[in-house]
MIZA-971128 format. One record per residue (C-alpha): x, y, z negated; residue in one letter. Coordinates in pm, whole numbers, plus 50000, padded with zeros to 5 digits. Layout:
# MIZA-971128
@u->X	v->Y	w->Z	aa->A
...
This chain:
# MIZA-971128
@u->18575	v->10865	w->22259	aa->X
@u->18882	v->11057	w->22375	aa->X
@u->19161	v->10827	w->22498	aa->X
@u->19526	v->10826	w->22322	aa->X
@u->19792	v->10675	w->22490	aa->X
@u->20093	v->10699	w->22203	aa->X
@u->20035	v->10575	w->21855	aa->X
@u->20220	v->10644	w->21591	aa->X
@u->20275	v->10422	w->21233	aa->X
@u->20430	v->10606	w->20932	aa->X
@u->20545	v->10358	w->20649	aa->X
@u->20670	v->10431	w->20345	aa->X
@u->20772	v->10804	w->20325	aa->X
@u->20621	v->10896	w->20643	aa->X
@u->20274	v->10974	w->20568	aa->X
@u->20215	v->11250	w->20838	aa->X
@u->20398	v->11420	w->21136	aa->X
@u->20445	v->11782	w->21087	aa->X
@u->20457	v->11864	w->21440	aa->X
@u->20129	v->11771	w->21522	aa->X
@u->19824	v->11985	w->21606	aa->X
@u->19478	v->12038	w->21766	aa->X
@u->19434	v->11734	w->21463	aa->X
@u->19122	v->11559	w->21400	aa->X
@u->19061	v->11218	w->21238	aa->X
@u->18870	v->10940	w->21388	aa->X
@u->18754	v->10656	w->21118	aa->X
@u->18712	v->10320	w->21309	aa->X
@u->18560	v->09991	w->21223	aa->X
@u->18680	v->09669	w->21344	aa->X
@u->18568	v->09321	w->21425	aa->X
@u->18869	v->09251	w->21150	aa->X
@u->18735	v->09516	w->20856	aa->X
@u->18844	v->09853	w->20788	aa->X
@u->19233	v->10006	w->20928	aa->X
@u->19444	v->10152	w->20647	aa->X
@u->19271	v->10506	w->20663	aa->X
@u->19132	v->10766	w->20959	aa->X
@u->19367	v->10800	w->21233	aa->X
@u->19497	v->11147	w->21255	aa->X
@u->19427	v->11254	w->21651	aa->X
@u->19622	v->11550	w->21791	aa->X
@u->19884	v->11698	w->22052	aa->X
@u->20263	v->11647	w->21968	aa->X
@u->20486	v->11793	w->22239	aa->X
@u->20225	v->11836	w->22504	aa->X
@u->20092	v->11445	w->22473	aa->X
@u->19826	v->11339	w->22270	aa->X
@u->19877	v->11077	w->22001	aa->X
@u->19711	v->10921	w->21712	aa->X
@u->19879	v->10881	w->21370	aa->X
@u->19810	v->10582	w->21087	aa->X
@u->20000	v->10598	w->20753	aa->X
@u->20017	v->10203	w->20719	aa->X
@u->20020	v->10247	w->20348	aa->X
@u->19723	v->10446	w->20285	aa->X
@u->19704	v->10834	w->20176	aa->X
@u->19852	v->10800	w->19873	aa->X
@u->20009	v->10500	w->19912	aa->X
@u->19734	v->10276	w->19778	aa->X
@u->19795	v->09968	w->20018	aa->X
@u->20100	v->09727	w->19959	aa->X
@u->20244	v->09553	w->20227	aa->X
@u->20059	v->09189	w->20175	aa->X
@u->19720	v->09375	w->20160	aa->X
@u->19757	v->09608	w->20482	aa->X
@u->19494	v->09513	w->20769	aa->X
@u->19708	v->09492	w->20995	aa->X
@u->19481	v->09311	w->21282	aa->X
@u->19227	v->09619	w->21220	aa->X
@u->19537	v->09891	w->21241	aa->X
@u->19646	v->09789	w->21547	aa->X
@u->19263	v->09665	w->21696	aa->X
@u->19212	v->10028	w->21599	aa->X
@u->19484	v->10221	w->21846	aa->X
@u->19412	v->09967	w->22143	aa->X
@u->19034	v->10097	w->22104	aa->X
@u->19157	v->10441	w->22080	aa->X
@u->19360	v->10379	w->22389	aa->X
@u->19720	v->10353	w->22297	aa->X
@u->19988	v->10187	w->22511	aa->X
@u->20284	v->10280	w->22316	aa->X
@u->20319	v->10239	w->21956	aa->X
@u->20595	v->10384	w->21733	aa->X
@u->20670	v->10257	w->21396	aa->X
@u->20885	v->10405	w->21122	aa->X
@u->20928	v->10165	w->20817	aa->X
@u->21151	v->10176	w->20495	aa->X
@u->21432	v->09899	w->20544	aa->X
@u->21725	v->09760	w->20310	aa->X
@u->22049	v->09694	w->20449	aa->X
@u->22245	v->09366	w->20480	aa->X
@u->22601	v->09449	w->20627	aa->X
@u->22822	v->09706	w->20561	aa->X
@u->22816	v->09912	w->20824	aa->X
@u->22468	v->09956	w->20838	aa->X
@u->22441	v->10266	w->20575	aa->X
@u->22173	v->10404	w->20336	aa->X
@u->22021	v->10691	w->20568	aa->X
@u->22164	v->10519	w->20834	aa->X
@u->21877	v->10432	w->21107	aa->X
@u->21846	v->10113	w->21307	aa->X
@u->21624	v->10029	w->21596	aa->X
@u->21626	v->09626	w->21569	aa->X
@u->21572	v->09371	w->21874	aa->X
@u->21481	v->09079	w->21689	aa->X
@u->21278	v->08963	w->21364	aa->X
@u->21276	v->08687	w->21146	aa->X
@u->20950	v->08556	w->20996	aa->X
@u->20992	v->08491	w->20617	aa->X
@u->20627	v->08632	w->20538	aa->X
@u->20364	v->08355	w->20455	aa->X
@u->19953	v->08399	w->20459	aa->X
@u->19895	v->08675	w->20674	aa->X
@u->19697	v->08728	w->20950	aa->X
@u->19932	v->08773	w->21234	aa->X
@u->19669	v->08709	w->21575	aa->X
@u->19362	v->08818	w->21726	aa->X
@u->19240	v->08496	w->21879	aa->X
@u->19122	v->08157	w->21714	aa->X
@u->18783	v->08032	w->21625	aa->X
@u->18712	v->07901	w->21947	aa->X
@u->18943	v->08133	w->22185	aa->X
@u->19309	v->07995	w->22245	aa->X
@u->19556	v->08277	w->22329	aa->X
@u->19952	v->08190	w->22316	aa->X
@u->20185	v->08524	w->22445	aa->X
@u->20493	v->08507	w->22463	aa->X
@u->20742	v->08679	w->22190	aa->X
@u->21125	v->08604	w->22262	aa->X
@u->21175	v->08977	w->22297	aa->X
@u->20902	v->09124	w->22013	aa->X
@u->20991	v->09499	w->22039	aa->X
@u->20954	v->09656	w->22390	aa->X
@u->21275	v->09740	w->22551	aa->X
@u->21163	v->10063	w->22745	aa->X
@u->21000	v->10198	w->22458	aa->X
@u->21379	v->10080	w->22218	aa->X
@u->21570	v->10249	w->22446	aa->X
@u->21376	v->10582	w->22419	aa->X
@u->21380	v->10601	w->22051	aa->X
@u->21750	v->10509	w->22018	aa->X
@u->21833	v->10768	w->22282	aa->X
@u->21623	v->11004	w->22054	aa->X
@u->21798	v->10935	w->21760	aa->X
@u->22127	v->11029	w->21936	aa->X
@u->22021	v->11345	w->22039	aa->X
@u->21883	v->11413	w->21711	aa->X
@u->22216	v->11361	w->21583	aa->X
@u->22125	v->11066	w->21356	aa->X
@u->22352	v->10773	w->21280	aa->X
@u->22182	v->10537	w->21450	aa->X
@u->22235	v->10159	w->21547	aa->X
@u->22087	v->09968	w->21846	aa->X
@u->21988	v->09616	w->21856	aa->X
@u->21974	v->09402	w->21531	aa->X
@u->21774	v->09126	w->21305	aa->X
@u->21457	v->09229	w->21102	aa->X
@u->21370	v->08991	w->20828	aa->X
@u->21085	v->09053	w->20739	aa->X
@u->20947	v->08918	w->20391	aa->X
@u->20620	v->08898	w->20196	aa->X
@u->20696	v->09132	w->19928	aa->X
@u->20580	v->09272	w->19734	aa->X
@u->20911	v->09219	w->19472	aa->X
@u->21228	v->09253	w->19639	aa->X
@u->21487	v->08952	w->19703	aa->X
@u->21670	v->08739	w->19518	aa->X
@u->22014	v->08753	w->19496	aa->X
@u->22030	v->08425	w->19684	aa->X
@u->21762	v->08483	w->19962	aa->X
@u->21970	v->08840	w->20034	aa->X
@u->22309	v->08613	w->20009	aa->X
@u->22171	v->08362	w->20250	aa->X
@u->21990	v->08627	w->20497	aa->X
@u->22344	v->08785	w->20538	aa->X
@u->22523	v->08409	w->20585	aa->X
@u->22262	v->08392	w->20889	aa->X
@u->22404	v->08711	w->21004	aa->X
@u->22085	v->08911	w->21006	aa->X
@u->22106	v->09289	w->20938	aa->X
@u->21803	v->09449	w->20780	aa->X
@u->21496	v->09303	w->20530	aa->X
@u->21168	v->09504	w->20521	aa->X
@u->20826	v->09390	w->20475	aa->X
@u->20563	v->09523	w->20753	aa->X
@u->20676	v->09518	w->21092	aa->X
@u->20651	v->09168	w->21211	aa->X
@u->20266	v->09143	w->21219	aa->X
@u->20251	v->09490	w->21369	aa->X
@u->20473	v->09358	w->21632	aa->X
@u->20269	v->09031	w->21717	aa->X
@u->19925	v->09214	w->21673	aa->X
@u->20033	v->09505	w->21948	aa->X
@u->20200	v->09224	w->22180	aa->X
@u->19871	v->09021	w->22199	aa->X
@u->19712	v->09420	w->22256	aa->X
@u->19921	v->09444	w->22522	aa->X
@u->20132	v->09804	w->22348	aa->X
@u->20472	v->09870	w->22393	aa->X
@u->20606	v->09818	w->22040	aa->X
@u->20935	v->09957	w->21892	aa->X
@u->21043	v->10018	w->21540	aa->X
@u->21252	v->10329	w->21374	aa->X
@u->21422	v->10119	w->21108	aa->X
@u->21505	v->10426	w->20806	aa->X
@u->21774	v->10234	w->20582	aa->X
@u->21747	v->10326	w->20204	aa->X
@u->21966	v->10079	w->20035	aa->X
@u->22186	v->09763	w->20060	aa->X
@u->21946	v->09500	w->19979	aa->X
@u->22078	v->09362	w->19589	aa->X
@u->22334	v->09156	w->19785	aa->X
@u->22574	v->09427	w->19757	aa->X
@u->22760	v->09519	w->19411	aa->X
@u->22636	v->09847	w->19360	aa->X
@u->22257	v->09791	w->19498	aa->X
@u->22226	v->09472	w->19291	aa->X
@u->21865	v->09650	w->19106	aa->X
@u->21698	v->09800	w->19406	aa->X
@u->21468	v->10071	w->19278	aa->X
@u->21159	v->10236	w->19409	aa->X
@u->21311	v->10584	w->19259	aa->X
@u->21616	v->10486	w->19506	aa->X
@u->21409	v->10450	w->19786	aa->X
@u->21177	v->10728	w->19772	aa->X
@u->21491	v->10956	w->19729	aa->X
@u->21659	v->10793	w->20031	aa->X
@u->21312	v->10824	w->20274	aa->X
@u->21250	v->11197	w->20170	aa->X
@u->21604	v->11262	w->20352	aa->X
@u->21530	v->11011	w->20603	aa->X
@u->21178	v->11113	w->20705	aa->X
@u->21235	v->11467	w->20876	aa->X
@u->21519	v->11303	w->21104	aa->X
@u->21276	v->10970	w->21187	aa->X
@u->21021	v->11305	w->21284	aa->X
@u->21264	v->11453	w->21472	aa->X
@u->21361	v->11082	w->21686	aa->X
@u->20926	v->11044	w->21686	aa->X
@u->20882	v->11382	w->21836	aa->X
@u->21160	v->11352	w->22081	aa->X
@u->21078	v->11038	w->22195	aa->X
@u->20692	v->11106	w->22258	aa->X
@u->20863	v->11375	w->22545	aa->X
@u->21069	v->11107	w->22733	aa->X
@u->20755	v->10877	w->22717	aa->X
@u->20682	v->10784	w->23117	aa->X
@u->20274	v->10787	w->23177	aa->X
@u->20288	v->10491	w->23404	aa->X
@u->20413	v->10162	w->23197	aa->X
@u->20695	v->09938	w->23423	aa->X
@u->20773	v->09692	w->23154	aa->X
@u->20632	v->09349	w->23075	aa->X
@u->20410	v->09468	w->22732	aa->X
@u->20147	v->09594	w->23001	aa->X
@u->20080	v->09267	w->23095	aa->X
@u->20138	v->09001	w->22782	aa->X
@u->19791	v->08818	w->22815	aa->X
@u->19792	v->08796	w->23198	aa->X
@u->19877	v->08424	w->23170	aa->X
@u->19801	v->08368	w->22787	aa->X
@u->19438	v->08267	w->22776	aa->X
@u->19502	v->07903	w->22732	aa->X
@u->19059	v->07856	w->22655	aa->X
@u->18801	v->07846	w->22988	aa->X
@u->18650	v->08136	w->23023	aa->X
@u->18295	v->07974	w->23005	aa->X
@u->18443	v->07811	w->22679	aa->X
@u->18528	v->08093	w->22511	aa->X
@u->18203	v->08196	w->22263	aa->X
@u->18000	v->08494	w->22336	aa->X
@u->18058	v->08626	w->21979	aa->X
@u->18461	v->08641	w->22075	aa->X
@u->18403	v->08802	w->22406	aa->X
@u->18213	v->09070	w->22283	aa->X
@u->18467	v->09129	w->21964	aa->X
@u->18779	v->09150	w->22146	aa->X
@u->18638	v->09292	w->22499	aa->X
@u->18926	v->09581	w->22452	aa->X
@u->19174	v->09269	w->22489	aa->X
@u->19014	v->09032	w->22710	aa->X
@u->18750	v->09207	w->22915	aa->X
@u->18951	v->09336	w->23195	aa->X
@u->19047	v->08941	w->23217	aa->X
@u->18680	v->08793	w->23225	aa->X
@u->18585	v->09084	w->23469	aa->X
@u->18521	v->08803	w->23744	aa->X
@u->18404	v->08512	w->23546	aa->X
């Protein structure tokens, strides 16, 4: 199987990259079930990456039912290091405008229920996740936005929330007392998944309304999002395309090596049935055991 070293996630809105060619799809199965849908292989500025639309074609897969484990199990097989995610957002301050972009440094977990690791069942992993998005990878999107000539904002609070009904008045009230700056619902098991993968991870936060704390976005509506993601999506392209061109070949940062001292289990405790399912996460570890 060909190796891919950039992945790509479209959310909401983003359901393909335009610029892409020399496409084929790969369909993948998992130790953890089926990914969303075939990942789109192909060459986007001279570097070969693999699309996922997180969603489903069509849209089919809300954000409490996406496999998330076999998304991102699917572009560490497939050989991705970095990972690129563009996902629809609300805003909960001011200054951070509809069709305004954000790439965030932080999250917030109010999701409950979901899968959100690899290990278990007899194999004891614990990584750490102070700084969940890669800053190397951050940088390079933000940087791309710029030059894209989006409005763009570095650094920032995710919440991210089960879904698949938007907040209450009082949960987007208290979420902007806490001083946190954008709610969405997909990114934060994305972000564990690919740290315990050992991929760079960054998101491309496209902001489509004020969250119903503010007076005039107090009934969020699909309709309003959709409207707001159509304008958003060619400019997220644009920061997705040029980032895959800064992207170095040789990783420096800390992503590369999350699981180095992670494995908390022996390795002759660990069952046979887990070394052979996650072997694209562990085997370069057990190598001498």
């Amino acid at each position: 199987m060909e190796r891919v070293q950039i992945g790509i996630i479209g959310g909401s809105g983003l359901y393909d990259m335009a610029g892409v060619t020399d496409r084929s799809e790969v369909t993948l199965t998992t130790p953890f079930g089926e990914p969303s849908g075939p990942y789109v292989i192909g060459t986007l500025q001279g570097r070969r990456v693999a699309f996922l639309a997180r969603h489903a074609v069509g849209h089919r897969v809300s954000p409490s039912e996406i496999n998330y484990r076999a998304n991102i199990f699917g572009m560490k097989v497939l050989g991705v290091e970095y990972l690129l995610s563009a996902s629809a957002v609300g805003s909960l301050k001011d200054e951070y405008k509809p069709l305004d972009i954000v790439i965030p440094d932080q999250f917030f977990d109010r999701t409950k229920d979901r899968p959100s690791t690899f290990f278990g069942g007899g194999l004891v992993v614990h990584v750490a996740f102070a700084h969940p998005f890669c800053r190397i990878l951050s940088d390079i999107a933000y940087e791309s936005g710029r030059a894209a000539g989006a409005t763009i904002h570095k650094g920032g609070t995710y919440v991210c929330m089960e879904g698949p009904q938007f907040s209450t008045l009082a949960e987007s009230k208290l979420y902007r007392a806490w001083g946190l700056e954008i709610i969405g619902m997909t990114n934060l098991q994305e972000a564990k998944l690919a740290r315990e993968a050992e991929i760079c991870y960054s998101t491309i936060a496209l902001v489509t309304d004020y969250d119903c704390w503010h007076p005039d976005h107090d009934s969020v509506t699909v309709d309003m999002i959709i409207a707001n993601l159509m304008q958003n999506s060619k400019t997220a392209q644009q920061i997705i395309t040029g980032a895959v061109a800064q992207l170095p070949y040789e990783r420096a940062c800390e992503c590369a090596s999350a699981l180095k001292y992670a494995l908390v289990t022996r390795p002759d405790a660990i069952p046979a049935q887990a070394k052979k399912d996650l072997a694209p996460l562990i085997g370069k570890y057990l190598q001498t055991t």
